[in-house]
FIKOLZA-1660 file (N, C-alpha, C; in steps of 0.1 Angstrom, whole numbers, plus 5000, padded with zeros to 4 digits):
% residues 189
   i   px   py   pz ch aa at
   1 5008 4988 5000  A  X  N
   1 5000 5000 5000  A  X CA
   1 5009 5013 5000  A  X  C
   2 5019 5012 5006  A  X  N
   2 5025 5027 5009  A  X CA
   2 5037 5028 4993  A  X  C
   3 5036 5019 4988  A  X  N
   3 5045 5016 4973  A  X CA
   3 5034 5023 4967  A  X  C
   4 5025 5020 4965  A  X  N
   4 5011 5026 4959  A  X CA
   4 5010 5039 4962  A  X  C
   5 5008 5045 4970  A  X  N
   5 5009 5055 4976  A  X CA
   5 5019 5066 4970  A  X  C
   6 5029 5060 4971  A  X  N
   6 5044 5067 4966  A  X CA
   6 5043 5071 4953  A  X  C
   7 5040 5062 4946  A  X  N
   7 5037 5062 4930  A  X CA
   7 5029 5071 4930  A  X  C
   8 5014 5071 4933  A  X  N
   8 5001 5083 4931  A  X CA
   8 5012 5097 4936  A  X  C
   9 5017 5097 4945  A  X  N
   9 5021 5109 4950  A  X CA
   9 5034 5117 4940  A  X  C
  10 5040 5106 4932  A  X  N
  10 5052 5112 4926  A  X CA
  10 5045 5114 4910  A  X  C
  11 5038 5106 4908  A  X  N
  11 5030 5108 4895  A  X CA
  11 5022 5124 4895  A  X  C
  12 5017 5124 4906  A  X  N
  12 5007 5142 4909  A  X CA
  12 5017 5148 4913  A  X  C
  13 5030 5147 4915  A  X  N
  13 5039 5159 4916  A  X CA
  13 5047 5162 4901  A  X  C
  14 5049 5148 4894  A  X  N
  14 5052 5151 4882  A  X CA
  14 5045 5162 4870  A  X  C
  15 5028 5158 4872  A  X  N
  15 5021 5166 4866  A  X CA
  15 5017 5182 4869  A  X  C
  16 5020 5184 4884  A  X  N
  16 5020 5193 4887  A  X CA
  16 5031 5200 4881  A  X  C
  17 5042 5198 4880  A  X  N
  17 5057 5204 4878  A  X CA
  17 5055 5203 4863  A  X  C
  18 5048 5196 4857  A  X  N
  18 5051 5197 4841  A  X CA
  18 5038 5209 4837  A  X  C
  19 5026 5211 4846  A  X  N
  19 5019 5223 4839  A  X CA
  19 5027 5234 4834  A  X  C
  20 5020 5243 4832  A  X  N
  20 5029 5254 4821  A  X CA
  20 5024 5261 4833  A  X  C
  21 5035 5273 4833  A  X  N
  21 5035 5285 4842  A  X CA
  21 5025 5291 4843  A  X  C
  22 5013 5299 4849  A  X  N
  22 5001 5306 4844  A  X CA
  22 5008 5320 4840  A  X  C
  23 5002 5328 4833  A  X  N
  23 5004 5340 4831  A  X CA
  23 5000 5351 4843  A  X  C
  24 5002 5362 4848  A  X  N
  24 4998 5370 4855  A  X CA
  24 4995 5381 4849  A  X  C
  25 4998 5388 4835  A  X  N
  25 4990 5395 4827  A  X CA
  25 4983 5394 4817  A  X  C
  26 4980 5404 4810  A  X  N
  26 4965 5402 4801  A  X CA
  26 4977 5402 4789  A  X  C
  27 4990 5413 4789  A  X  N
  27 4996 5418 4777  A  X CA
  27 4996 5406 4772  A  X  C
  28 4998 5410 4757  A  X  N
  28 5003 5397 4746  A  X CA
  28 5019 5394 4751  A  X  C
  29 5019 5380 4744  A  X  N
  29 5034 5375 4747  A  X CA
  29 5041 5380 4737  A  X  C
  30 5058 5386 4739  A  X  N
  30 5067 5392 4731  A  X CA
  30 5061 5378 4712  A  X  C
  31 5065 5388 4705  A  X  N
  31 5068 5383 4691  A  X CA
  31 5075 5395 4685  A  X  C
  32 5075 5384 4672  A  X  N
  32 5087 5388 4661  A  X CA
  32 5085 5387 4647  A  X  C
  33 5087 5396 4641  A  X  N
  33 5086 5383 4625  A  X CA
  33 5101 5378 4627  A  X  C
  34 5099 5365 4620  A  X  N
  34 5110 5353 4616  A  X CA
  34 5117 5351 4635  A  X  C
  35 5114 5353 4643  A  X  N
  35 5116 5347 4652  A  X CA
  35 5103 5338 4664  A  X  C
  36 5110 5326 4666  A  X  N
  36 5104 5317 4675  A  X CA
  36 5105 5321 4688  A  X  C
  37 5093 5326 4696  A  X  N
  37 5097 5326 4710  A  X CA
  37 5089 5315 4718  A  X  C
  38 5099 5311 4721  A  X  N
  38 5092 5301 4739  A  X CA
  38 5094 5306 4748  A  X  C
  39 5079 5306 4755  A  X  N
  39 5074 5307 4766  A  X CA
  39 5078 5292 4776  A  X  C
  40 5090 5294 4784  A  X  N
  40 5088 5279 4795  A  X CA
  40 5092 5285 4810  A  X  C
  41 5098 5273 4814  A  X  N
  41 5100 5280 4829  A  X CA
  41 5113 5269 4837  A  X  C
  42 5116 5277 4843  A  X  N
  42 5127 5269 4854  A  X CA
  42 5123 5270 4865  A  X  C
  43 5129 5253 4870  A  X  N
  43 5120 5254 4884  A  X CA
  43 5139 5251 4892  A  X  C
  44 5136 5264 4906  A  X  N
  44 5147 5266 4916  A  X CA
  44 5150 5251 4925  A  X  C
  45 5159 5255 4930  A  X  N
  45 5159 5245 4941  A  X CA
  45 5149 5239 4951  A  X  C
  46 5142 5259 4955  A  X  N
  46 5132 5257 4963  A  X CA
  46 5118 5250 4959  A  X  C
  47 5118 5250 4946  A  X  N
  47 5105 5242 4939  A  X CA
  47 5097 5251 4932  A  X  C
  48 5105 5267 4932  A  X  N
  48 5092 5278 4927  A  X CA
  48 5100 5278 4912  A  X  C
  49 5087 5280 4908  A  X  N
  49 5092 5281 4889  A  X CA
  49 5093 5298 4884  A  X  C
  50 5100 5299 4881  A  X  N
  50 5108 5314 4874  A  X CA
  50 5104 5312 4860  A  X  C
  51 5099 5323 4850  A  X  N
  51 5091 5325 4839  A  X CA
  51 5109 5324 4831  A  X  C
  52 5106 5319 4820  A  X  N
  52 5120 5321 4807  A  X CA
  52 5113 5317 4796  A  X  C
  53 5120 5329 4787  A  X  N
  53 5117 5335 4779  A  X CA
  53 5128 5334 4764  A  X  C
  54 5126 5326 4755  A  X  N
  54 5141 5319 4746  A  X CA
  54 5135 5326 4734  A  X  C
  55 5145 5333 4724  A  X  N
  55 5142 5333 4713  A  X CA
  55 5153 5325 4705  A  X  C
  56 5146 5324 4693  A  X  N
  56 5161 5321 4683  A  X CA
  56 5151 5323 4665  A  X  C
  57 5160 5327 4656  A  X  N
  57 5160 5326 4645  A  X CA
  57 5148 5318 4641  A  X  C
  58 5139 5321 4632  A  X  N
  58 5129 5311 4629  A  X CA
  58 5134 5298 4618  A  X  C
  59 5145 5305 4611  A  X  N
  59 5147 5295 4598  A  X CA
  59 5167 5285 4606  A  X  C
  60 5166 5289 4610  A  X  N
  60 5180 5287 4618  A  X CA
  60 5184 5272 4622  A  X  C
  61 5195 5266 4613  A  X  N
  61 5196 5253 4615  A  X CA
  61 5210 5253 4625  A  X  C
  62 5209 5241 4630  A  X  N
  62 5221 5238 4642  A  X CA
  62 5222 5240 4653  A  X  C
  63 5232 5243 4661  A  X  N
  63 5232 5249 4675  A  X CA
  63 5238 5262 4674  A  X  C
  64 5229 5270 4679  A  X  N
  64 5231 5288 4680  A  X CA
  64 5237 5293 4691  A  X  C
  65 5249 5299 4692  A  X  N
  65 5253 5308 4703  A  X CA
  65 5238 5317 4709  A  X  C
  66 5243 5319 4724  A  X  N
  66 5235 5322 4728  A  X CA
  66 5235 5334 4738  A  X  C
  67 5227 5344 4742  A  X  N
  67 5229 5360 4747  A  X CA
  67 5220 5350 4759  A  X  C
  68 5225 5354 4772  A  X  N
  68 5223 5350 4789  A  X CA
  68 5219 5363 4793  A  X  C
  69 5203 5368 4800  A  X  N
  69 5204 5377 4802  A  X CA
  69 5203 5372 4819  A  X  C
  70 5209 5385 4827  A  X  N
  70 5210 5384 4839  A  X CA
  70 5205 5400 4842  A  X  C
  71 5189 5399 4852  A  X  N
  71 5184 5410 4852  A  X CA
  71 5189 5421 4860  A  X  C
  72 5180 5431 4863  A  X  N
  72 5183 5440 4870  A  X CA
  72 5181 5439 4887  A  X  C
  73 5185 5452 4895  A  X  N
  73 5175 5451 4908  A  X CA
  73 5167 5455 4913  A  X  C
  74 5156 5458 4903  A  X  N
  74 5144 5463 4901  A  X CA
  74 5132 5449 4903  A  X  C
  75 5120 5449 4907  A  X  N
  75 5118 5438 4902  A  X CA
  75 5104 5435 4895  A  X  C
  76 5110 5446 4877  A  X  N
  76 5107 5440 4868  A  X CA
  76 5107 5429 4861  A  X  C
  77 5100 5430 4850  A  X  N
  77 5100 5416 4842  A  X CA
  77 5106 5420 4832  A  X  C
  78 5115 5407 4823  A  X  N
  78 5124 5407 4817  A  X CA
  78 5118 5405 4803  A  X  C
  79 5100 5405 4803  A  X  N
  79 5097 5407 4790  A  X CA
  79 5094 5416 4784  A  X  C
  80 5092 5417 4768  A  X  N
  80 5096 5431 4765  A  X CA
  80 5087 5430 4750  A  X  C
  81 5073 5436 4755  A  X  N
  81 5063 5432 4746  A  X CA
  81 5067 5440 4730  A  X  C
  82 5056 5443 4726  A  X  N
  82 5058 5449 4711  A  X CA
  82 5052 5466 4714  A  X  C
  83 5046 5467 4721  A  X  N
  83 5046 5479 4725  A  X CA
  83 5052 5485 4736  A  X  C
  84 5063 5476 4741  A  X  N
  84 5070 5490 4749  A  X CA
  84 5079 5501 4743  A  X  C
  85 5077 5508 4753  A  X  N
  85 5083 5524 4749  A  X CA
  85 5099 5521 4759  A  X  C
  86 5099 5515 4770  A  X  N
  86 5110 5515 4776  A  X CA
  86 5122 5514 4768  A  X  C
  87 5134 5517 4773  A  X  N
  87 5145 5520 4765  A  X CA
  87 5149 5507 4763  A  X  C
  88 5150 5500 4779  A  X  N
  88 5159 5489 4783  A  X CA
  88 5147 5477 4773  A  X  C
  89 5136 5479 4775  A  X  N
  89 5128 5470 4764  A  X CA
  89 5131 5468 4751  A  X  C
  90 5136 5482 4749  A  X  N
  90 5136 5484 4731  A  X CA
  90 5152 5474 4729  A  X  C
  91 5159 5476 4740  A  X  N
  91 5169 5466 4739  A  X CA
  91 5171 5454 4735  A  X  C
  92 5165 5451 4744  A  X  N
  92 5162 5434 4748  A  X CA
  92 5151 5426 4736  A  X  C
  93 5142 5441 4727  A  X  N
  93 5140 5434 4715  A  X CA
  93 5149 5433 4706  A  X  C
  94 5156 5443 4705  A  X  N
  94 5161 5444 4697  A  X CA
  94 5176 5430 4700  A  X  C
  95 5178 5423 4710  A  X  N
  95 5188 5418 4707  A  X CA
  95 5179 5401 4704  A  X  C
  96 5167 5402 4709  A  X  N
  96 5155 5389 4700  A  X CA
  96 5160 5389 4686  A  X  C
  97 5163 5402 4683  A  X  N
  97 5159 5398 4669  A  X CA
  97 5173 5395 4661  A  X  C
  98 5182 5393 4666  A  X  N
  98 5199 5394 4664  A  X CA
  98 5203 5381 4656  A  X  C
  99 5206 5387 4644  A  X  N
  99 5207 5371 4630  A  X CA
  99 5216 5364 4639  A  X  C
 100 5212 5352 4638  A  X  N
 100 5226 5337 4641  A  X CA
 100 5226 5335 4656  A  X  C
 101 5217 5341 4668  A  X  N
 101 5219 5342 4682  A  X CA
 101 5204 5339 4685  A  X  C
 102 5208 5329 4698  A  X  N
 102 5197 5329 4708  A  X CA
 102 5194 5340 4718  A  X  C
 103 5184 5344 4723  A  X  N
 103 5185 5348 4736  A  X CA
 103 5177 5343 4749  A  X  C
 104 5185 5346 4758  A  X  N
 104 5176 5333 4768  A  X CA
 104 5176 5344 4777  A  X  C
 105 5160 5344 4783  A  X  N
 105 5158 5358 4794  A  X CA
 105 5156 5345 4805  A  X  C
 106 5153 5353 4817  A  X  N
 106 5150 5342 4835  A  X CA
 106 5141 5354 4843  A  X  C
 107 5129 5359 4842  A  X  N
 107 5124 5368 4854  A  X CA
 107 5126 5360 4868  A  X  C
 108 5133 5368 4875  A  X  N
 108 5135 5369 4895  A  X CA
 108 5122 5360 4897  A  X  C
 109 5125 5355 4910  A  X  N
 109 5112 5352 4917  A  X CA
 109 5100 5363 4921  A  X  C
 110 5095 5361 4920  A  X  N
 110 5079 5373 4919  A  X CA
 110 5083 5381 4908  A  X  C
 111 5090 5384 4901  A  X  N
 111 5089 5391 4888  A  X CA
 111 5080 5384 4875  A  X  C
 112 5074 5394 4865  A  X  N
 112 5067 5386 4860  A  X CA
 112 5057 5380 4861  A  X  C
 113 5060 5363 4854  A  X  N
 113 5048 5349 4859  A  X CA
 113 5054 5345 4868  A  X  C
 114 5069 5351 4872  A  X  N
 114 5077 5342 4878  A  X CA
 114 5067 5338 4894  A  X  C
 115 5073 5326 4900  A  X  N
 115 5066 5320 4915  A  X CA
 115 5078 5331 4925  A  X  C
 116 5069 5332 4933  A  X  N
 116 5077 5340 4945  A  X CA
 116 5072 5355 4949  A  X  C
 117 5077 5360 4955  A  X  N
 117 5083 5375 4961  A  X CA
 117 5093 5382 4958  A  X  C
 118 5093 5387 4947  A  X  N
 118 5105 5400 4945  A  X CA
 118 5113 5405 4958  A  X  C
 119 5099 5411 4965  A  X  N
 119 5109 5419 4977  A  X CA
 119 5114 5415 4989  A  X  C
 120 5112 5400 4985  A  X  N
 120 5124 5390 4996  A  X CA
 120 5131 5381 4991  A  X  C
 121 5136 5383 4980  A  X  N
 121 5144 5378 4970  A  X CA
 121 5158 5386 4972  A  X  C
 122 5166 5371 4979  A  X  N
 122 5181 5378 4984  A  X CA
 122 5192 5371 4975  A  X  C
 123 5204 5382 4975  A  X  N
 123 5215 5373 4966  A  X CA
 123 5214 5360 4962  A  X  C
 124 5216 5354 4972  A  X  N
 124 5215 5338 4969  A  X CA
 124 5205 5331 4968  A  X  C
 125 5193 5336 4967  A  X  N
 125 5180 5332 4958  A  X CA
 125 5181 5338 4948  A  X  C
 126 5182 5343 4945  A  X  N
 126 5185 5354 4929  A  X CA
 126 5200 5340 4921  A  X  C
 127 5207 5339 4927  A  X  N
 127 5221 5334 4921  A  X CA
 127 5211 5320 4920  A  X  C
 128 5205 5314 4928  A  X  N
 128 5200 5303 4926  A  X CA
 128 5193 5300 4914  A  X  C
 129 5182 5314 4911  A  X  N
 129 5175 5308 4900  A  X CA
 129 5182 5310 4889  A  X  C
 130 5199 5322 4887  A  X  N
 130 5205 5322 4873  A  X CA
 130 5210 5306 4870  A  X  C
 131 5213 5301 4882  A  X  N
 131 5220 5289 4880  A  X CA
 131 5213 5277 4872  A  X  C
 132 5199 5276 4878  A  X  N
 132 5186 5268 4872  A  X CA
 132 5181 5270 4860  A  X  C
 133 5188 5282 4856  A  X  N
 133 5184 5289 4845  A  X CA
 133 5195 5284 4830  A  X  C
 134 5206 5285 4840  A  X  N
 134 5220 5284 4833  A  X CA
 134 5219 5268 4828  A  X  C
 135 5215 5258 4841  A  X  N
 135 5214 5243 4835  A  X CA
 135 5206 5239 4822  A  X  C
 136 5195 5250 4829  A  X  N
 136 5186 5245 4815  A  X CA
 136 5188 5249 4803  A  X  C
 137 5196 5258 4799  A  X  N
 137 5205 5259 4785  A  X CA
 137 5206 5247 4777  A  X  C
 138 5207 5236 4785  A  X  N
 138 5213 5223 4775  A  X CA
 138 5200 5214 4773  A  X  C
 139 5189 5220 4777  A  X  N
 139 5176 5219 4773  A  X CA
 139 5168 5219 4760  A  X  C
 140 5177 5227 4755  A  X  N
 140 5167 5234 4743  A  X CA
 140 5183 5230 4733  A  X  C
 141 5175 5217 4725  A  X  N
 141 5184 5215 4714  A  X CA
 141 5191 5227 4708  A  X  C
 142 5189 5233 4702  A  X  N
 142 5191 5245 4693  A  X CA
 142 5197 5255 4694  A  X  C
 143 5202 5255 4716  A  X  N
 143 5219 5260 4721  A  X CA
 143 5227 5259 4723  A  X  C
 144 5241 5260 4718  A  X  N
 144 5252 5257 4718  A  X CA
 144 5259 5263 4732  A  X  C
 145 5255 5255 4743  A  X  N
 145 5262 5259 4754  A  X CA
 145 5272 5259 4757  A  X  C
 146 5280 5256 4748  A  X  N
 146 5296 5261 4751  A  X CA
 146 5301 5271 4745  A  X  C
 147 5287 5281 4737  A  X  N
 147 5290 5297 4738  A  X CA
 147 5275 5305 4737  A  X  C
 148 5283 5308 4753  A  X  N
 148 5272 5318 4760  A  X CA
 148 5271 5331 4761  A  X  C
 149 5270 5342 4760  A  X  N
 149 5274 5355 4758  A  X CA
 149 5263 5360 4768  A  X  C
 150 5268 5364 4782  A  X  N
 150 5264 5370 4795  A  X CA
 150 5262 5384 4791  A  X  C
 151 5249 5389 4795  A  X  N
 151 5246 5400 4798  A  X CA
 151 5242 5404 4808  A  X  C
 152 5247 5414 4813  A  X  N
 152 5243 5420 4828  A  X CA
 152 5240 5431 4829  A  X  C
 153 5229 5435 4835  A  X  N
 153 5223 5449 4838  A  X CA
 153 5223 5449 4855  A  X  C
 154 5239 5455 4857  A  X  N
 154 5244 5453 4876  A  X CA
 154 5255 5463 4876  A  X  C
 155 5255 5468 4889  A  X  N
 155 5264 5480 4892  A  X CA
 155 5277 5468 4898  A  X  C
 156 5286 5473 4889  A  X  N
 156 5302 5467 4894  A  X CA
 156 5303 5459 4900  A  X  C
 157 5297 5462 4914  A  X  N
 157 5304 5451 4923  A  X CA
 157 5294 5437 4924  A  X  C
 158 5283 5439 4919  A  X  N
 158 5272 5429 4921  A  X CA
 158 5272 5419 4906  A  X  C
 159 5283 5430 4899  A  X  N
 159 5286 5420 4886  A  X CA
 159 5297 5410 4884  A  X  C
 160 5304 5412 4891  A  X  N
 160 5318 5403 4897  A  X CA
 160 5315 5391 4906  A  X  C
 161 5307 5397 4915  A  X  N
 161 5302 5381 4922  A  X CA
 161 5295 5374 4916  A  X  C
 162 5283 5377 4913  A  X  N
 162 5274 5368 4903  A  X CA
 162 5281 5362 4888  A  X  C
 163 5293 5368 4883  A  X  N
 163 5296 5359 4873  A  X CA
 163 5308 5350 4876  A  X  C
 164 5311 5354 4890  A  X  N
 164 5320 5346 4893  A  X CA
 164 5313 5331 4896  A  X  C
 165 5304 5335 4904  A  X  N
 165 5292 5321 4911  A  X CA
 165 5285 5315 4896  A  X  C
 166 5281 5320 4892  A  X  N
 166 5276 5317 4878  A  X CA
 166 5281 5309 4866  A  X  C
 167 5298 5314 4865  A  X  N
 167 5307 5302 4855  A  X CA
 167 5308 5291 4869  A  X  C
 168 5310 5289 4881  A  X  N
 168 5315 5283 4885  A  X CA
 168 5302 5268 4889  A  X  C
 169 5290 5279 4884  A  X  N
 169 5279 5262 4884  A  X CA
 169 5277 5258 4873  A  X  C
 170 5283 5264 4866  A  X  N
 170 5283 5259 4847  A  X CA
 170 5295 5247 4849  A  X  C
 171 5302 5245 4854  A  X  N
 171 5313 5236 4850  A  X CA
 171 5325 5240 4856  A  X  C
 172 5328 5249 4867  A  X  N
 172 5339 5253 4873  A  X CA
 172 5348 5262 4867  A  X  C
 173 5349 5266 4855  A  X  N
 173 5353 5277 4847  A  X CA
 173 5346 5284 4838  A  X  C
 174 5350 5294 4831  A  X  N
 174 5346 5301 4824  A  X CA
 174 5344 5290 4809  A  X  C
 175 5332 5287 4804  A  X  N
 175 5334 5276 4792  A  X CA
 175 5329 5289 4780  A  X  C
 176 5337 5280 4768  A  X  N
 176 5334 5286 4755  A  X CA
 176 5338 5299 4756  A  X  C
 177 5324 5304 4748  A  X  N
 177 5331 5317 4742  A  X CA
 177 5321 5327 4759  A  X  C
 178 5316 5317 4769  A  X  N
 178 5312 5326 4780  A  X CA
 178 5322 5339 4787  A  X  C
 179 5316 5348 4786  A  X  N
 179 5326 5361 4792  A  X CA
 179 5314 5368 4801  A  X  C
 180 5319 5377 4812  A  X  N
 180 5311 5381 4817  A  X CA
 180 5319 5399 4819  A  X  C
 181 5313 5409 4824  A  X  N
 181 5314 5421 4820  A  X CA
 181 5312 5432 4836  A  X  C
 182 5318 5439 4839  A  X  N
 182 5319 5445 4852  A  X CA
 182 5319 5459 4853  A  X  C
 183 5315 5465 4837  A  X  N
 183 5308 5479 4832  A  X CA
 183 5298 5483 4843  A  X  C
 184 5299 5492 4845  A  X  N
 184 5281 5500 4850  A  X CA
 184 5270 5494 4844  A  X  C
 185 5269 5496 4831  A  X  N
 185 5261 5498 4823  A  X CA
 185 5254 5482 4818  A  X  C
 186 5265 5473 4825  A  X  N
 186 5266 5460 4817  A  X CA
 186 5270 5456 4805  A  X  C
 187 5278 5444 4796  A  X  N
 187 5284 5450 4784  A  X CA
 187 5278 5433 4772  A  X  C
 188 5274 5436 4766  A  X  N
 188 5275 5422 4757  A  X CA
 188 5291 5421 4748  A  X  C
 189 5296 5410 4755  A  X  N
 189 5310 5405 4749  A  X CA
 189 5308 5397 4735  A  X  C
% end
């Protein structure tokens, strides 16, 4: 009986974990012409799922280098519909739409659809979900995780720790063409 039991219980946790994220707004989801975006999610240590956000080339054969974004500490969402006016939005479409490259976004815990609380979302919850974010790279056939191109939107010092912790749960070093950047401003390498 308690074999039985085990099974029913791990089968309804599987299905639970495999539903799709729910949305928390009405806006439309980002699009593109000639780019594919997926809507999926990463689930943390703690069991909460963080919204991610992948584009890549619509006609695009192989495995694609790929743009890592690493957000801000605000705790906006890292999507970036067709009508925003924001700067940092017009960005972040504009690097969707970038020939020959993936981009892979991660909203914070309570950002977004993301599960959680933004405003108790500390270093090492935040470094947790890039990390969960970072594994699942090798998820999506069509990434060439052995070149990652880190983007950060972090003031200096908060950029140096997190890409330090960050190559070091990818594989203990810096792999591929992965670089990370310790500008103000944040820098794509």
């Amino acid at each position: 009986m308690k074999a039985t039991s085990g099974i029913v219980f791990l089968a309804l946790a599987a299905a639970v974990s495999a539903e799709e994220l729910p949305r928390k707004t009405k806006a439309p989801r980002e699009s593109y012409p000639n780019v594919d975006v997926i809507y999926d999610s990463v689930t943390m240590p703690d069991g909460k799922r963080l919204r991610s956000i992948v584009t890549k080339p619509r006609d695009a054969k192989g495995k694609l280098p790929v743009i890592f974004l690493a957000g801000w500490l605000s705790c906006d969402s890292v999507e970036a519909t067709a009508d925003t006016k924001d700067a940092t939005g017009l960005i972040l479409r504009g690097l969707a739409q970038t020939p020959g490259f993936c981009l892979f976004k991660i909203d914070k815990p309570g950002c977004g659809d993301s599960e959680g609380d933004c405003s108790q979302t500390d270093f090492d919850t935040e470094l947790a979900g890039y990390r969960a974010a970072f594994r699942a790279l090798k998820n999506h056939d069509f990434i060439d995780s052995d070149r990652v191109y880190i983007f950060w939107f972090r003031r200096r010092n908060q950029n140096r720790r997190r890409c330090a912790a960050t190559s070091r749960s990818v594989g203990g070093s810096k792999r591929g063409s992965s670089t990370c950047s310790t500008s103000n401003a944040g820098a794509l390498l």
